[in-house]
N, C-alpha and C positions, 0 to 999 in steps of 0.2 A: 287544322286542329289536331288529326293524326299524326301530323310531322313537327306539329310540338308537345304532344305528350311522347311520343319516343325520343324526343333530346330529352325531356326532363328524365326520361328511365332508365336514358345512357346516363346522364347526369348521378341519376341514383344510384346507378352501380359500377359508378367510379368512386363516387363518396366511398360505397361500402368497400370496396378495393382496398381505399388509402385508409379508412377507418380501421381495416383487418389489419393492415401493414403496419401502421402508427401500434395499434397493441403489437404487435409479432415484434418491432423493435424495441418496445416500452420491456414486453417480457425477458425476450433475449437480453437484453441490456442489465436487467436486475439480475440474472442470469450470472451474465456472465463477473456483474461488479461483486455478486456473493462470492465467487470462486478467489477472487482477488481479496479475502479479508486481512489474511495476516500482512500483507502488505500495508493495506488500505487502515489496517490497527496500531500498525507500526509507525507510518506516516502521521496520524494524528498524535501518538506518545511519544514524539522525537521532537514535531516542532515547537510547542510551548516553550520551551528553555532559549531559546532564539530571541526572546522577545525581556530575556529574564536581566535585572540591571538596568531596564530603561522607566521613565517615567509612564504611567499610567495613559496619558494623551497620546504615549506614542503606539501602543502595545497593538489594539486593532489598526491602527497604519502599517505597523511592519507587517501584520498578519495579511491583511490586504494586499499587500507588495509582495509575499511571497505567494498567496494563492492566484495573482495575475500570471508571475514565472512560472508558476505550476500547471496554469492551463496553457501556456505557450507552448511547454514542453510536452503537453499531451497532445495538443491538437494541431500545431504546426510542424512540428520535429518529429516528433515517434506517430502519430495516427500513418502520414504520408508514409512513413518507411513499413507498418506495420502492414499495407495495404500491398505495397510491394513485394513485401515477403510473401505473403498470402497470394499476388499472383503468380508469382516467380521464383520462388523458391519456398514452395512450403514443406519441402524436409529440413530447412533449416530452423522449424519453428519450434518443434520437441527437443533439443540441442539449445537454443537458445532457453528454453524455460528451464532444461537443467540449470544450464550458466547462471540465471538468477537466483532459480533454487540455491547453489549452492552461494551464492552470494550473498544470503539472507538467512543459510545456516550460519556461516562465518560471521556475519553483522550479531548475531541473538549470542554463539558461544563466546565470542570475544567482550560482548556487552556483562555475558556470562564468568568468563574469567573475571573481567574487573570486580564488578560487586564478588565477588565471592575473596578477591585477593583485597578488598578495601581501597584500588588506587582508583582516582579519581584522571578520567580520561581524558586526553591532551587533546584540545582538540584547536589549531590554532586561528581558527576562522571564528572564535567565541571570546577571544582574548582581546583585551584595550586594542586599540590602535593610537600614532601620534598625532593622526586628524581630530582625533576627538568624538564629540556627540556623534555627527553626522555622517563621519567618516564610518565609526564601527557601527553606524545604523547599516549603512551599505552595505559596509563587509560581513555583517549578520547575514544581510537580505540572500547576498551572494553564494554564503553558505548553505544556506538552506534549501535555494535554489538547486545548488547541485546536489543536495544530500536527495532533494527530492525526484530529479532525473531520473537516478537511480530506481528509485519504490518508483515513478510513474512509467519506467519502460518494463517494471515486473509487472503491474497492474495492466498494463496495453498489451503485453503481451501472454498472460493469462487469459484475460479478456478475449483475443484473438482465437486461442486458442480452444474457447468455450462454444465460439459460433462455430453451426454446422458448415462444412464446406460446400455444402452446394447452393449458400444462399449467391445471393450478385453480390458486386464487389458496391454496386451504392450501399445495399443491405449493410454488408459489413460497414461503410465506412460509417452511416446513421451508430448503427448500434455503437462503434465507437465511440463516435463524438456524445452521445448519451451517455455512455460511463464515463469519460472523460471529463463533461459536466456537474455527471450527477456526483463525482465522489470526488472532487475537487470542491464542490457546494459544499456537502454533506462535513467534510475533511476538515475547510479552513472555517466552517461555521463553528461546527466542534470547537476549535480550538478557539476561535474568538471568544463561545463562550466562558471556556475552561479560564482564559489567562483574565476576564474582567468578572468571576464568580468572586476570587476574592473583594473587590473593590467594591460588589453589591453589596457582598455581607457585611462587609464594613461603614456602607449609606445607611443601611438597615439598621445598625447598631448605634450609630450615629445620631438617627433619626427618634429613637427609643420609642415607647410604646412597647405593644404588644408583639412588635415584628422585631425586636431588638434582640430578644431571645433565639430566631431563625439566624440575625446579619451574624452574630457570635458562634453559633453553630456551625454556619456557611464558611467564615474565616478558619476555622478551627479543621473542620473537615480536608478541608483543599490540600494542604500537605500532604495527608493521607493518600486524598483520591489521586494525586499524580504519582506516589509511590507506586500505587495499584496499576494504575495504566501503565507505567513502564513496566510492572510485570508482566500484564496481561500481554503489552506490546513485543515484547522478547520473546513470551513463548512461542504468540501468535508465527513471528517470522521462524523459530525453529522448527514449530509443526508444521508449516504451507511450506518451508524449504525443503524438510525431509520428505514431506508426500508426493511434492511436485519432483525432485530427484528420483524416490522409490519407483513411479508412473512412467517417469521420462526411460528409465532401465529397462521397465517391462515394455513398452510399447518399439526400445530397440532392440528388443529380445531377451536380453537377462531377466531373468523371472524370479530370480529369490533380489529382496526380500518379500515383492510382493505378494510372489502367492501365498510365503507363509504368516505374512502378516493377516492377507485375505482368510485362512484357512483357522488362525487365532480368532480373527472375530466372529467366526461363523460358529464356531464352541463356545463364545461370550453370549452370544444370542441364544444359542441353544439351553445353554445355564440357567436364564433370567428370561424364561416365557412371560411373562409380562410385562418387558421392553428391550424385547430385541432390535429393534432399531438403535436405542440409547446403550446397548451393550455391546453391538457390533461396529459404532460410531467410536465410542470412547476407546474401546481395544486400539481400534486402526489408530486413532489420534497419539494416543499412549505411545505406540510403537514406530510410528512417523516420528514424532518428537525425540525416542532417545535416538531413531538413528540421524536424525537433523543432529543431536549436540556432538554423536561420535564424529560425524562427518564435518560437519565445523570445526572439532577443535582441531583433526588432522590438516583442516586448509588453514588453520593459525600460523604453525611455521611455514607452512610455501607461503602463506602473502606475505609472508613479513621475512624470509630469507630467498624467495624468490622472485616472487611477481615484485614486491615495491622498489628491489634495487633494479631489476629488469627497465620499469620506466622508468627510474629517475635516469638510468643510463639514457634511455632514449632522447628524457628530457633535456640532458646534455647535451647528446650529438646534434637534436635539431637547435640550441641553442648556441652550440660552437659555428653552426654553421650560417645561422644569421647571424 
C-alpha cells in the first residue's frame, strides 16, 4: 500500500512538472508571438488580395492552401534551422533580425512610396496566366507562399529571439511550434473571415428582415476596413523594422539612436504623470517608425540598383550553367 501511494505522488509530481511546463511554454509562446506583431499584422493585410478575382467557392480554399504552405514553412523549413542557430551560432541571431528588420522597413516605405506616388504595384505572381482558372489559382497560392516565407522567418526568428537562452533546446522548440501554430491559426482565420465578411453581408441583405440592415452595412464597411488594415499593416512593419534595427545597433554596441530615443521617452512619461507607460510607449513607437521609413527608403535604391540586378546575375550564371 506504501509503494503505491508513492508511485501515485511520483505520479503527482510529474503531472505538476509538465502542468508547470505546458504553462511556461503556453506563456513564453504568447510572449514571444506579441513581439512578432508587425509581422504577424502585415501577414494578415497582405494576403486577402491573393484570393481577389476569384469566385466565392474558391476564396476559403485558396486561404486554406496557403495557411498549409505557411505552416510547412514554419515548422519544417525555419523551426529546424532556427533551433540550429540557437545551438550553434547564436551570435548570428541579432544580425539576422537586423536583416529582417530592415527587410520590412523596405517592404512598409516602398508600399509607402507607391500609395503616396498613386502607382499601382506590379506584382507578377497576381496577374492572369494562359492556364487559366486553375493555373492562376496555383500561381496565386505560389505567391503567397513565398511572400509568406519571408514575414514567417521574421516571426521565427523574433520568436527565437524572445525565449530566454537558458531554457533546453526541446523548450525552445515546443515554444516554437506553438507560435508557429498559434499565429498561422490566428493569421489565416483572420483572413478567412475577412475575404467571406463581404458575402455574409450580402446573405444578410438578401435574406431581408431585420438583419438586412447589418448584411448592407457589412458590404458597405469592408472596402473600408481593408483600406484600414493595409494601413495599419505598413505601419505595423515600419515600427517592428525600425525598433528591431534600432535594438539589433544597441545590443552590437552603437548606442545612438537607442539611448536617445530611450532618454525621449522617459521626458514623455515624465510630462504625462498620469500615463507614463502610454507616453513612454508611444514616444519610442513614434521614433522607431520615422527611423524604419528613413532607413527603408535609403534601402529603395540599393534593392533595386543593387541587390535585384546582383541575383538576377546570379540567376543567370546558375542558369547558363544547367
Amino acid at each position: 500500500m506504501s509503494g503505491l501511494l508513492a508511485l501515485l505522488d511520483d505520479v503527482a509530481g510529474i503531472a505538476k512538472i509538465a502542468a508547470a511546463s505546458v504553462d511556461d511554454v503556453a506563456g513564453q509562446a504568447v510572449k514571444a508571438g506579441a513581439k512578432a506583431a508587425g509581422a504577424v499584422i502585415d501577414d494578415a493585410a497582405v494576403t486577402p488580395k491573393y484570393v481577389h478575382g476569384f469566385s466565392a467557392a474558391r476564396e476559403v480554399p485558396i486561404v486554406m492552401k496557403i495557411a498549409r504552405g505557411s505552416l510547412f514553412n514554419k515548422l519544417v523549413i525555419l523551426l529546424p534551422i532556427a533551433l540550429l542557430l540557437s545551438a550553434f551560432a547564436p551570435w548570428a541571431i541579432t544580425p539576422l533580425l537586423m536583416l529582417g528588420g530592415s527587410y520590412l522597413c523596405f517592404e512598409g516605405a516602398e508600399k509607402l512610396v507607391h500609395a503616396l506616388s498613386h502607382h499601382k504595384i506590379n506584382e507578377p505572381h497576381l496577374q492572369a496566366t494562359a492556364e487559366g482558372g486553375a493555373g492562376l489559382e496555383e500561381e496565386r497560392v505560389r505567391g503567397a507562399i513565398k511572400t509568406d516565407f519571408i514575414l514567417s522567418a521574421e516571426i521565427m526568428t523574433i520568436a527565437l529571439a524572445a525565449i530566454p537562452n537558458g531554457d533546453a533546446i526541446w523548450m525552445k522548440a515546443l515554444i516554437l511550434a506553438v507560435v508557429a501554430v498559434g499565429i498561422t491559426v490566428a493569421v489565416y482565420g483572420f483572413v478567412a473571415l475577412i475575404v467571406k465578411a463581404d458575402d455574409f453581408g450580402l446573405h444578410l441583405h438578401e435574406r431581408g428582415g431585420p438583419a438586412a440592415g447589418l448584411g448592407r452595412g457589412i458590404v458597405h464597411v469592408m472596402p473600408g476596413f481593408m483600406k484600414v488594415l493595409t494601413v495599419v499593416g505598413t505601419a505595423a512593419m515600419i515600427w517592428v523594422g525600425g525598433q528591431i534595427v534600432i535594438h539589433g545597433l544597441h545590443v552590437l554596441g552603437q548606442h545612438q539612436p537607442y539611448d536617445w530615443i530611450h532618454g525621449a521617452a522617459e521626458v514623455a512619461a515624465q510630462a504625462l504623470p498620469a500615463a507614463p507607460g502610454l507616453a513612454a510607449w508611444t514616444t519610442t513607437a513614434f521614433f522607431d517608425g520615422i527611423f524604419g521609413v528613413i532607413w527603408g527608403m535609403i534601402l529603395i535604391p540599393v534593392a533595386h540598383y543593387a541587390v535585384t540586378p546582383a541575383i538576377e546575375a546570379v540567376k543567370g550564371a546558375v542558369g547558363a550553367k544547367s
